[in-house]
C-alpha positions in Angstrom: 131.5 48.7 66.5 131.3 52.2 65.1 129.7 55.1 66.9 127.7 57.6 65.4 128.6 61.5 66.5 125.5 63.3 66.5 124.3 67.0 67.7 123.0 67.9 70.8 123.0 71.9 71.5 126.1 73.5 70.0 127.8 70.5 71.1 128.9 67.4 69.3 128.2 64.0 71.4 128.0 60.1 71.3 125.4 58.0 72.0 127.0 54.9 73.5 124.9 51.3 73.8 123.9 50.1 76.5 126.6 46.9 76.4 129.4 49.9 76.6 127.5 51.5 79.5 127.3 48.0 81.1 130.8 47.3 80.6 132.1 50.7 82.0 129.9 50.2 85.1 128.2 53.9 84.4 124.8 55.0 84.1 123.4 58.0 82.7 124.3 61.1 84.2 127.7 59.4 85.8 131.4 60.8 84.6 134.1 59.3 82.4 137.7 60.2 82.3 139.2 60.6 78.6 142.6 59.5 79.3 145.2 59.4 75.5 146.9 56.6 75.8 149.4 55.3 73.0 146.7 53.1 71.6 144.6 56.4 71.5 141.5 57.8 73.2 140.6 55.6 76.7 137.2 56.3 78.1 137.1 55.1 81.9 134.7 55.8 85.0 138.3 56.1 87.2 139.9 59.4 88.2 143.3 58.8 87.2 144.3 62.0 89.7 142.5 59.6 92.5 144.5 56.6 91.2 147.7 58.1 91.6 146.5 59.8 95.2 146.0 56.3 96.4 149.0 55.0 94.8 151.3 57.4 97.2 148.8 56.9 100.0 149.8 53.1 99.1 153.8 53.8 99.2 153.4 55.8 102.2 151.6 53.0 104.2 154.1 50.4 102.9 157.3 52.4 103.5 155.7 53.6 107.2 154.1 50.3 108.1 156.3 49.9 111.8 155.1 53.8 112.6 151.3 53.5 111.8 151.0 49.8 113.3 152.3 51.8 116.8 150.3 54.8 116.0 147.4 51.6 116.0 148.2 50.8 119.3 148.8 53.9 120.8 144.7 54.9 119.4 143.3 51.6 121.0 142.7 53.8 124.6 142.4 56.7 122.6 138.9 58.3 123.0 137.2 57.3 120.1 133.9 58.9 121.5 134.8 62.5 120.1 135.0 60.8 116.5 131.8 59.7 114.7 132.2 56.6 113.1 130.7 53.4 114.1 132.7 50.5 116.4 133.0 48.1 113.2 134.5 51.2 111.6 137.0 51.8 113.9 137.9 48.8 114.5 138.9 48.5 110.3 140.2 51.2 110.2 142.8 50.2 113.6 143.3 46.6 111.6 144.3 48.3 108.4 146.5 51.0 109.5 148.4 48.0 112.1 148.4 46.0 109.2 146.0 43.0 110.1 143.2 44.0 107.6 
C-alpha cells in the first residue's frame, strides 16, 4: 500500500484509509506514537512512556507480592468510606494487590 503525503497548512500530512485506522483501533482526532524501530518508522495508539511505567509497576508488584498481599489484609477494616470508589471497586482492587485477581 503506498500513502500519498499531501498539504494541509504549512504542514505536510497523511491521509490514512480507513482499514489502517481500523486496524490501529483510532479514530479521527485520537493520538499515535511514532516510535523508530530497526525495521523503521512504527505508528501505534500506545504510549510507550506508559508501557514502560506499567512495566516497573509490574516488577514492583511481582518482586513485593508478600508485602502488598498483607498491606490487602491490613485495608479490609480499613475505612474505606473516606475513599470514593464503588464496593466492586474496592473489592478488585483488594483482590489484585493480595494477588487473587
Amino acid at each position: 500500500m503506498t500513502l500519498k503525503l499531501t498539504a494541509v497548512g504549512n504542514s505536510t500530512g497523511v491521509i490514512l484509509p480507513k482499514g489502517i485506522l481500523t486496524k490501529l483501533g483510532v479514530a479521527r482526532g485520537d493520538s499515535l506514537y511514532v516510535l523508530e524501530t530497526p525495521n523503521g518508522i512504527e505508528l501505534t495508539p500506545y504510549d510507550p512512556e506508559f508501557e514502560r511505567q506499567m512495566e516497573t509497576a509490574r516488577n514492583f508488584m511481582k518482586k513485593r507480592h508478600g508485602v502488598l498481599r498483607e498491606l490487602a489484609k491490613s485495608l479490609r477494616g480499613f475505612g474505606w468510606s473516606r475513599l470514593s470508589l464503588s464496593p466492586s471497586t474496592k473489592n478488585r482492587v483488594l483482590s489484585m494487590v493480595a494477588g487473587q485477581g
